[in-house]
LUMKOLTI-439792 format. One record per residue (C-alpha): x, y, z; residue in three letters. Coordinates in pm, whole numbers, plus 50000, padded with zeros to 5 digits. Example, Ala and Ser with C-alpha at 12.3 -4.5 7.8 and 13.67 -1.06 7.14 Angstrom:
<rs>
512304955050780ala 513674989450714ser 
</rs>
This chain:
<rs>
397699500954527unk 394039484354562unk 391569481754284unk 389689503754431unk 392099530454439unk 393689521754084unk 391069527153773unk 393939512553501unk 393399477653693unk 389789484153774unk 389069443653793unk 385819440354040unk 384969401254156unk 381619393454226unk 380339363354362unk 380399337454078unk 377119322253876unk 378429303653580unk 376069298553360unk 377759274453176unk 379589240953278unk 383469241153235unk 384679242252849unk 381249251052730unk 382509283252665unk 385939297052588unk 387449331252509unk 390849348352453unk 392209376652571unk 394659399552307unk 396129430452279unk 396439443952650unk 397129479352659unk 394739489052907unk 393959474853271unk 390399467553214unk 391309435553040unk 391509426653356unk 387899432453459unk 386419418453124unk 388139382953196unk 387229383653540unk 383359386753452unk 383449360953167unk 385499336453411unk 383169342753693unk 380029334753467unk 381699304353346unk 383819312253047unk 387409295053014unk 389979316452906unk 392419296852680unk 394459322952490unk 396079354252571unk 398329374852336unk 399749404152331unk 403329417352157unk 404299426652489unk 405449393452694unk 405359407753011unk 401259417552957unk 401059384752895unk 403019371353168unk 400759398353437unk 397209385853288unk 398689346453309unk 399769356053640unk 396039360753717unk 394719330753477unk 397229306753555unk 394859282053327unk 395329300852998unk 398269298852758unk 400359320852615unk 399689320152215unk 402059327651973unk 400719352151753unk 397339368751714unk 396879342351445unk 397049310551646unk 394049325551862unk 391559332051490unk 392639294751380unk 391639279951725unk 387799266951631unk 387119265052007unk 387609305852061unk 384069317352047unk 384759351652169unk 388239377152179unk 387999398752443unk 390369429952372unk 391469457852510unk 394119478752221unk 395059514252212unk 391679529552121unk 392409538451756unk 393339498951732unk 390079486151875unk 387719485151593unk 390269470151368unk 391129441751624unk 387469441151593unk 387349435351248unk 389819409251208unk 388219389451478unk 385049393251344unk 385919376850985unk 388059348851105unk 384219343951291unk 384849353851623unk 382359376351869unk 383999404151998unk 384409421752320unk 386439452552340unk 386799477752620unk 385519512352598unk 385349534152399unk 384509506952113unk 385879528151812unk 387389563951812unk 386029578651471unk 382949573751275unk 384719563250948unk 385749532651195unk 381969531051309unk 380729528550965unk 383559499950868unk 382519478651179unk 378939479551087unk 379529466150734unk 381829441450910unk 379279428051164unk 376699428250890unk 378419403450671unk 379919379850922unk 376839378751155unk 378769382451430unk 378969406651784unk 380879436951846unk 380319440852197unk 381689464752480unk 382829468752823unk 381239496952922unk 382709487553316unk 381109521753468unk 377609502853459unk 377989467453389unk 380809461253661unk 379269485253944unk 376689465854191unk 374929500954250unk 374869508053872unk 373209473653808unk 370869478654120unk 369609515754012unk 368809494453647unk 366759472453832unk 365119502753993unk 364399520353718unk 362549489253498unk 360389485053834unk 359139522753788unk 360869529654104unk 361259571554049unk 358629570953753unk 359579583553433unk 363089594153352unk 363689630253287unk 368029637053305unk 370719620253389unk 373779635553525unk 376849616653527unk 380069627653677unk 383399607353593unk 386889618653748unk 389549599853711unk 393139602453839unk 395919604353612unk 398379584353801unk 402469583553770unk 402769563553459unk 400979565953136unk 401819545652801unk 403259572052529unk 399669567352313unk 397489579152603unk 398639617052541unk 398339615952138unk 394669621952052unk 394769602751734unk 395299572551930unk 392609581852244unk 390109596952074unk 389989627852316unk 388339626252660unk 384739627852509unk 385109599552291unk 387279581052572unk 386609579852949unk 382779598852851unk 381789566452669unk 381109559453017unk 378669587253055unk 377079590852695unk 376179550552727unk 374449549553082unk 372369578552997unk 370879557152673unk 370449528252949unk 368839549453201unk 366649574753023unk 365449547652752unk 366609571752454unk 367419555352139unk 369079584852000unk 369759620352125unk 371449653251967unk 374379667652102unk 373379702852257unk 376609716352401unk 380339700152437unk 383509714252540unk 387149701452598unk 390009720552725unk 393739711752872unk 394059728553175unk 396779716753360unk 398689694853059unk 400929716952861unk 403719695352819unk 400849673052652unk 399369693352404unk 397329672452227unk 396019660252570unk 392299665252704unk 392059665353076unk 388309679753084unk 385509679752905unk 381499680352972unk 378559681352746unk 374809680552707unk 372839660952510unk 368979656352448unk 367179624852376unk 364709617952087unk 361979608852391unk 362419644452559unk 364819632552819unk 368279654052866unk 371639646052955unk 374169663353175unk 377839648153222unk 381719662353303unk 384919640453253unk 388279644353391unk 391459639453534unk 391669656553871unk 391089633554112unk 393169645554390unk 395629625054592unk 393269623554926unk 390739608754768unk 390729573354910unk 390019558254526unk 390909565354129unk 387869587654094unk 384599599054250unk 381659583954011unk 378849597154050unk 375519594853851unk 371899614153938unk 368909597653811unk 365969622553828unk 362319604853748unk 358829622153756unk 358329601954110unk 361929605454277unk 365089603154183unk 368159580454280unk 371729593954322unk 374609565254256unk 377789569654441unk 379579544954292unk 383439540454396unk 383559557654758unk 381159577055001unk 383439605755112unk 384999608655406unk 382089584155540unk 382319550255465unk 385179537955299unk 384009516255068unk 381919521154721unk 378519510254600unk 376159535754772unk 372649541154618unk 370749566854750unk 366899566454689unk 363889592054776unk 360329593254644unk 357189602454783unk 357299577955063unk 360839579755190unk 364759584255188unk 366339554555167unk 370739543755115unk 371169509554994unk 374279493655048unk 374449473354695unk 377839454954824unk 377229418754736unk 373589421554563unk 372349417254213unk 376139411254127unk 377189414353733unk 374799396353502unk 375869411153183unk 378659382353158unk 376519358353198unk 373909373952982unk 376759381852660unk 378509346652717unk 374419333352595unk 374149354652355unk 376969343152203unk 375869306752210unk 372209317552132unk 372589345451920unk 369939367552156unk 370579402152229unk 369579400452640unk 373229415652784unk 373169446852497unk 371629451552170unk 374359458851896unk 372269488651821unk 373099500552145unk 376699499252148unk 377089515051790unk 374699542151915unk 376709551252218unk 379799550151978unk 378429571451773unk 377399597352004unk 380889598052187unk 382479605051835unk 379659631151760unk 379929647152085unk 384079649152018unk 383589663051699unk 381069692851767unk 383199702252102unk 384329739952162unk 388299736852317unk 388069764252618unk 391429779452615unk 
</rs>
């Protein structure tokens, strides 16, 4: 299967603008439950990063990702990657409950860090990681793929800075995702996933901060229910929620895992961007039973409607843009207060949600 039609190995490739020279920069990959490791190295590679390490417990992870990085090494232990004073940055991607204290430990042996989404699964973790980054000085970033590794996400961004629709208003976000044949045993025990709102919605809850310009936002509504799961029962295969900003803007989004088998890819993204001037509608992974390929934006204001094909475009500049902040210590890819504000909306949202029965 593609990586279009596969979300677990969801690795996009770009065309590459280091903006580094070769060794300037390197990274390690550890812990690799999830696919999206794969994406994370990809972007830091492509922008110029050298992956040295990867580690995981499993030796046939590490054999896959070497497969694909046939420059990096297999280390040891997670050990030999904290006492390595070249590794500036661990990119990670654990079992959610894990990834905040992979985090941690990176952090203090003075290491950025890079995890996949969600970041953290709990806000007892959220508050722990704070302290953390406080006292070592150091990044807790996130992969937050939905919008940093989609050409039409990053294109409607540019859009919106330009003043393109006006002033945000909502934000709808919709994010299926198929379940697929095989699933590690952790995915279906919510003490290790967080639940769907804290997990695949991190997605959601994060572009809408990016997009509407809200710094904060209460949770109006959430729900969660297992529908089609009972052999799972601690298993969330839908949720949605609403959520209003502290500048007046509002926030529609649904999660789940329904995609149907017909669908030519893992799930049909889609995001609405509604501004005082016009409004843009992303449609992200696949234009159905049209085109068969992803990256659609769809614009209309007061002067026209307009699709942009984003394929091959603005490209991913977040890698480039974290792999400098690293060095400099700027905040241009993502403020920290951004991630730990979409974490702790996804674990707020979680927490207030009614389970439909």
């Amino acid at each position: 299967m593609s990586n279009r039609a596969d979300g677990l190995n969801y690795a996009p490739k770009g065309n590459a603008k280091p903006v580094v020279e070769p060794g300037a920069f390197y990274f390690a990959a550890a812990e690799l439950e999830h696919g999206h490791i794969n994406g994370m190295c990809n972007g830091l590679t492509e922008a110029g990063a050298t992956l040295k390490w990867v580690w995981d417990p499993d030796p046939k992870k590490v054999e896959a990702l070497l497969a694909k990085f046939p420059g990096a090494k297999a280390a040891r232990c997670e050990q030999e990657i904290f006492d390595d004073p070249q590794i500036q940055l661990v990119a990670g991607a654990a079992v959610p409950a894990a990834r905040a204290a992979l985090g941690m430990r990176a952090m203090r042996a003075g290491k950025d860090y890079f995890t996949d989404k969600t970041p953290l699964t709990s806000l007892e973790q959220l508050d722990e990681v704070k302290k953390t980054v406080a006292e070592t000085g150091k990044k807790y970033m996130c992969y937050f793929s939905e919008r940093l590794h989609v050409e039409s996400a990053v294109y409607a961004g540019n859009l919106v800075a330009d003043g393109a629709i006006g002033r945000v208003l909502q934000v709808i976000g919709m994010g299926p995702h198929r379940l697929g044949a095989v699933r590690p045993d952790w995915f279906w025990r919510k003490a290790d996933y967080g639940g769907i709102l804290t997990d695949i919605a991190s997605h959601q809850i994060e572009q809408y901060l990016f997009y509407s310009g809200a710094t904060d936002a209460q949770v109006v509504y959430s729900q969660v229910a297992n529908h089609h799961h009972p052999e799972h029962p601690e298993f969330e295969d839908f949720g949605d929620a609403m959520l209003q900003g502290n500048n007046g803007t509002t926030n529609y989004f649904r999660v789940d895992w329904f995609t149907p088998d017909g669908l030519d890819t893992w799930g049909d993204g889609r995001l609405f961007i509604l501004g005082t001037d016009g409004y843009i509608e992303l449609r992200k992974y696949t234009n159905v039973a049209t085109q068969g390929t992803g990256n659609h934006l769809f614009l209309v204001d007061h002067k026209q409607m307009k699709h942009i094909d984003c394929n091959n475009t603005v490209g991913f500049p977040y890698f480039g843009q974290l792999i400098l902040d690293c060095l400099g210590r700027t905040e241009n890819a993502m403020t920290q207060e951004h991630v730990f504000k979409a974490a702790e909306l996804c674990c707020k949202t979680q927490m207030k949600a009614v389970r439909v029965e």
